[in-house]
C-alpha positions in Angstrom: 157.3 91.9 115.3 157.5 90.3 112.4 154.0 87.8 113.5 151.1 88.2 111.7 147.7 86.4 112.2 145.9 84.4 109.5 147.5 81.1 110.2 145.5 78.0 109.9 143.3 76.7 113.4 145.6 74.5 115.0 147.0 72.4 117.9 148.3 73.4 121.1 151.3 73.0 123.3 152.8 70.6 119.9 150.6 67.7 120.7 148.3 66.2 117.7 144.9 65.5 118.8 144.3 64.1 115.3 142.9 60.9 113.9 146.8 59.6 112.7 148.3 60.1 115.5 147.0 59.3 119.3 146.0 62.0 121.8 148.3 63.8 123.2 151.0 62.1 120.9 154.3 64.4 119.9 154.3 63.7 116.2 158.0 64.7 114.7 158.0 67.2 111.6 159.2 67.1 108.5 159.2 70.5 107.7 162.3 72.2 106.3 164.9 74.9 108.5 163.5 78.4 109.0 166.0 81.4 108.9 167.2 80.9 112.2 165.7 84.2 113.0 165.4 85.2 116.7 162.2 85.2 119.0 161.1 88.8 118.7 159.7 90.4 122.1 155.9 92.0 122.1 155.3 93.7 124.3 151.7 94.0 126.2 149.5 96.9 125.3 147.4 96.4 128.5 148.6 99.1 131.1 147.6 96.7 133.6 150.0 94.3 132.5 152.9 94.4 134.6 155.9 93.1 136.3 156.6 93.2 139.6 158.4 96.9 139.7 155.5 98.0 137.2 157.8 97.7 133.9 155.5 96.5 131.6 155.3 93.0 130.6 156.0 91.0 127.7 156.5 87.9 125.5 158.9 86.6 122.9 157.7 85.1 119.8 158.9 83.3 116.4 156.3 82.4 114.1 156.0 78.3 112.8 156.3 77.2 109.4 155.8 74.3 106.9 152.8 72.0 107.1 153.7 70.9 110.2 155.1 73.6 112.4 152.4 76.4 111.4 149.7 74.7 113.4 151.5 73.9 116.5 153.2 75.9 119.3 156.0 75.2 122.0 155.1 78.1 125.2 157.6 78.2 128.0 156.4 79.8 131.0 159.6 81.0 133.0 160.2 80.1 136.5 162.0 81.5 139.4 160.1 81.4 142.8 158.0 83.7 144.5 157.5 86.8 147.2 154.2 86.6 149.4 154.8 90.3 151.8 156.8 93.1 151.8 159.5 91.9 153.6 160.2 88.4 151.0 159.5 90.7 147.9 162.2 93.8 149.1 164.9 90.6 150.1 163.9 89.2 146.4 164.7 92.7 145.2 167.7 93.8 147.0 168.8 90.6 148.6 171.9 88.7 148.5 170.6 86.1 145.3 169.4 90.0 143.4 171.3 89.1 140.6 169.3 86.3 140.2 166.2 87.6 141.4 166.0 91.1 140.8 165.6 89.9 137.3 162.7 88.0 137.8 161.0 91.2 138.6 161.4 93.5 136.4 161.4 93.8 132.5 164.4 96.4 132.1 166.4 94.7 131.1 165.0 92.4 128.3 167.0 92.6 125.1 164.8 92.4 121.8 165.1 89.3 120.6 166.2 86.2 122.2 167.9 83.0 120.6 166.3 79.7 120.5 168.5 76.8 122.1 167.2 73.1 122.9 163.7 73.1 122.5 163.5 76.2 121.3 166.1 76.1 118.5 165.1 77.0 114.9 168.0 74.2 113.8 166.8 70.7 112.9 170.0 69.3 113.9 169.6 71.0 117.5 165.8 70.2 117.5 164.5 68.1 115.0 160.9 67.5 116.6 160.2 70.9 117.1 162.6 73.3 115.2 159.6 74.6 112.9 156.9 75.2 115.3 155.6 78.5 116.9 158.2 79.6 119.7 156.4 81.3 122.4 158.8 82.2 125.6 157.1 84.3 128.5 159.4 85.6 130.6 158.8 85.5 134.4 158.4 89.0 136.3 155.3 88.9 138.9 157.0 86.8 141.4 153.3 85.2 142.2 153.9 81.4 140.1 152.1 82.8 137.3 148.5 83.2 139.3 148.3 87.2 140.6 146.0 89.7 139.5 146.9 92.7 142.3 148.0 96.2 141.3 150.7 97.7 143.5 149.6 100.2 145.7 151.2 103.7 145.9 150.0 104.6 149.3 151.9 102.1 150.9 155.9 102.3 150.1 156.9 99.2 151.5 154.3 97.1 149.4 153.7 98.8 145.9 154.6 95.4 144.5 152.5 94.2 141.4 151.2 90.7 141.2 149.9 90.1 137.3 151.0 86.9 136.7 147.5 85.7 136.0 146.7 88.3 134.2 149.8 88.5 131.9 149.4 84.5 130.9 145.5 85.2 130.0 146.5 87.7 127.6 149.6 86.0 126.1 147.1 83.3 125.3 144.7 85.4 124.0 147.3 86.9 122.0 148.2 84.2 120.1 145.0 82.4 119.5 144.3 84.7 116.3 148.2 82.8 115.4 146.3 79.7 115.3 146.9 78.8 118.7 143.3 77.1 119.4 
């Protein structure tokens, strides 16, 4: 993926708590352009870990850099609504709005990598607070506002729906704390 671990103990969220700067203060970098490289996706090794369909689940990443940026993270947690039965979680699915929907179920269709834009650009012109920080993007697929932790259940058709959204932000935290994220 191109991450590795070993990065300094740092901040979170790209707040400094430190003594320069007051709590919760966003302190500007002055770190240099990366490469522009993409956010690379990792994938969950958890079995459990799943999207709504039971694809498995997943986060993109691009590591920080410079003084500055190494130490601090930006994490988007994807939105896009939620299913509560059957009935709302087969009309999320196959509904009229499934283009829009049928994507926040399911990781099929995730490309590789995925381009930073606004606050997640790797350009200082584009984003010059954040540009060099650690990217995190976690795409939205349990449909359950990132709280769930129910397996689908075979033995019923018309609700084998997964709900991990609970269970997938836990472990994409946990994940990135040996990056320095704590």
């Amino acid at each position: 993926t191109g991450v590795d671990a070993g990065v300094e103990a740092g901040m979170d969220a790209g707040v400094d708590a430190g003594t320069d700067a007051g709590v919760g203060e966003v302190v500007a970098c002055a770190d240099p352009a990366g490469d522009g490289s993409p956010m690379d996706l990792v994938w969950h090794a958890d079995p459990t870990l799943v999207c709504n369909d039971g694809t498995p689940a997943g986060y993109y990443v691009r590591r920080g850099h410079g003084s500055c940026g190494a130490r601090r993270f930006v994490i988007h947690l994807q939105g896009g609504g939620f299913c509560f039965d059957a009935a709302s979680c087969r009309e999320r699915w196959e509904g009229a709005d499934r283009a829009v929907t049928h994507e926040l179920m399911t990781s099929g269709a995730w490309p590789p990598t995925r381009a930073g834009r606004g606050i997640h650009s790797p350009d200082p012109a584009e984003n010059p607070d954040f540009h060099s920080y650690w990217h995190v993007y976690v795409p939205y697929c349990s449909s359950d506002l990132w709280t769930g932790d129910h397996a689908g259940s075979p033995a019923t058709a018309d609700d084998d729906w997964h709900f991990r959204g609970g269970r997938i932000f836990g472990a994409t935290i946990a994940a990135l704390d040996p990056m320095g994220l704590r």
